[in-house]
N, C-alpha and C positions, 0 to 999 in steps of 0.2 A: 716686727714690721719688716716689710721686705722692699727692696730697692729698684726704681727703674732710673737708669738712667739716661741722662738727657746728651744729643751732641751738638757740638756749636754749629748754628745753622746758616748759609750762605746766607747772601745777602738777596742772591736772587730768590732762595725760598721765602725768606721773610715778606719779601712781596707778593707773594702767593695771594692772588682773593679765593674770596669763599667757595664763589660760585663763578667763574668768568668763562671767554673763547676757547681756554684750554679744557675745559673741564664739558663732559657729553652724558646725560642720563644716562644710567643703565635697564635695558628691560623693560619695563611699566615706570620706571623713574622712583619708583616709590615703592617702599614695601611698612607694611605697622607703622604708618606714620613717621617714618624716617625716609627722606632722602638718599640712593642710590646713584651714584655715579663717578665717572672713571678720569683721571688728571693727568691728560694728557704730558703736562711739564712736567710730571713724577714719573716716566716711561710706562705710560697706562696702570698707575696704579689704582685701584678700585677703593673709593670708600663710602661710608654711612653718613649722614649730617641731621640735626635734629634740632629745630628753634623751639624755645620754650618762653612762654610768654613774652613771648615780642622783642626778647634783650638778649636770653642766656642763647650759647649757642654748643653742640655737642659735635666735633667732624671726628671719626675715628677710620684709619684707613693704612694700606699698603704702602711701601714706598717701595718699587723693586730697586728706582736708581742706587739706594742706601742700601737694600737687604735688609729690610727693617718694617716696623710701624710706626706709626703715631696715632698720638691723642690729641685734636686742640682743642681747647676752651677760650670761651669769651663772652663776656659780659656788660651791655651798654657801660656798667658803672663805674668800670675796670679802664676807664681814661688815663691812668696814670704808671699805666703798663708802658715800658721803655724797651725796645727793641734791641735786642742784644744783652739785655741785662736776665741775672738768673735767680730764679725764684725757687724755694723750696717748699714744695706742697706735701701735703698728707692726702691722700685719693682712700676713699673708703667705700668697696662697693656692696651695699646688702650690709649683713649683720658679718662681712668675712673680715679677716683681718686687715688693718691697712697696707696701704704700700707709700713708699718713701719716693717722690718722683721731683726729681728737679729737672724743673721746664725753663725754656728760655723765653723773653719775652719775642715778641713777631708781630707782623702783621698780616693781617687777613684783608686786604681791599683797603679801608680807609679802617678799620676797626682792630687796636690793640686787643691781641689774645697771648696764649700760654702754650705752647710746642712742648709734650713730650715725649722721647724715642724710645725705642727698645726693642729687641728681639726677644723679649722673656714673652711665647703667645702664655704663660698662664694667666695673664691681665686681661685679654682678650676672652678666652673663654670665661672666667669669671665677670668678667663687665657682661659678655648675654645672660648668664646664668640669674642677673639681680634686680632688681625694683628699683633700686637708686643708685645714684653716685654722689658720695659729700666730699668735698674740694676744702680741704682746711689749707689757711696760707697766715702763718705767725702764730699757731695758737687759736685762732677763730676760723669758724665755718665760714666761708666764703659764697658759696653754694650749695644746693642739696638739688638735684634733678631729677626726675623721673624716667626709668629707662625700658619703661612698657615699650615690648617690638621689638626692642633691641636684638633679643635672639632670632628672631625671622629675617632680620633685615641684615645681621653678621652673618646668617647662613646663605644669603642672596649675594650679599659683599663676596666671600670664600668663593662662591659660583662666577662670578665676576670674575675675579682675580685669576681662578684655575683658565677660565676663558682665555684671558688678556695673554697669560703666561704660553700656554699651546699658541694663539695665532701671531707673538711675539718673533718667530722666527717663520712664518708664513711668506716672508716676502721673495719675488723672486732675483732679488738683489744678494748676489752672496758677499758682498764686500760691508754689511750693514755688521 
């Protein structure tokens, strides 16, 4: 198994919503049925988001403030998710081998989810390369989601992100 690990998350990221004022479409907004767009409170970082039957939820994206990415997850039935507190998941994507990720708990708007960080991109290019993702948490499957697009929409993310990064020092402010 391999390890991503997680870092402790402000408190102002934990209030992070899903989709809110800081946060601006990228491009057509959409790509394979995954949501596209750029969070502004993460110093334009770009990422993907993907609602699955009406509860589960998929955001995977940049964070330049950190140097980093993340993964969140979240689940209508995952109400008993505590912010700040850490959970230790099994992420299994496709038939590859798992990885080992401890996530913190968070919020996304009014909806407890699961925060995990890492600079390791091989999670990244294996989550577009798979069909699914299983969330095991104690022993049992927690989730199993489907991640049809995902690679079209991680390749539109990367476009994004290479964008944001070039017009990040666009400004005529040299004191920024």
């Amino acid at each position: 198994m391999r390890l991503i690990s997680a870092t402790i998350v402000s408190l102002m990221l934990t209030a992070a919503p899903v989709l809110a004022g800081d946060t601006i479409p990228w491009g057509k907004g959409e790509v394979a049925g995954w949501n596209i767009s750029v969070d502004q409170s993460l110093g334009g970082g770009c990422f993907i988001m993907a609602l699955f039957d009406g509860d589960a939820i998929i955001r995977i994206g940049f964070d330049p403030s950190q140097s980093d990415y993340y993964l969140m997850l979240s689940d209508a039935d995952w109400q008993s998710i505590k912010a700040g507190k850490d959970y230790d998941l099994t992420l299994t994507l496709g038939h590859r081998p798992s990885w080992d990720a401890a996530a913190a708990g968070i919020m996304m708007g009014d909806q407890p989810a699961l925060l995990v960080r890492s600079t390791d991109t091989d999670f990244i290019e294996e989550f577009s390369g798979q069909r699914n993702i299983r969330v095991e948490y104690a022993g049992n499957q927690i989730d199993n989601l489907n991640l049809d697009g995902s690679a079209a929409a991680l390749r539109e993310m990367v476009n994004c992100q290479s964008t944001m990064n070039e017009n990040s020092g666009a400004s005529g402010d040299p004191f920024k």
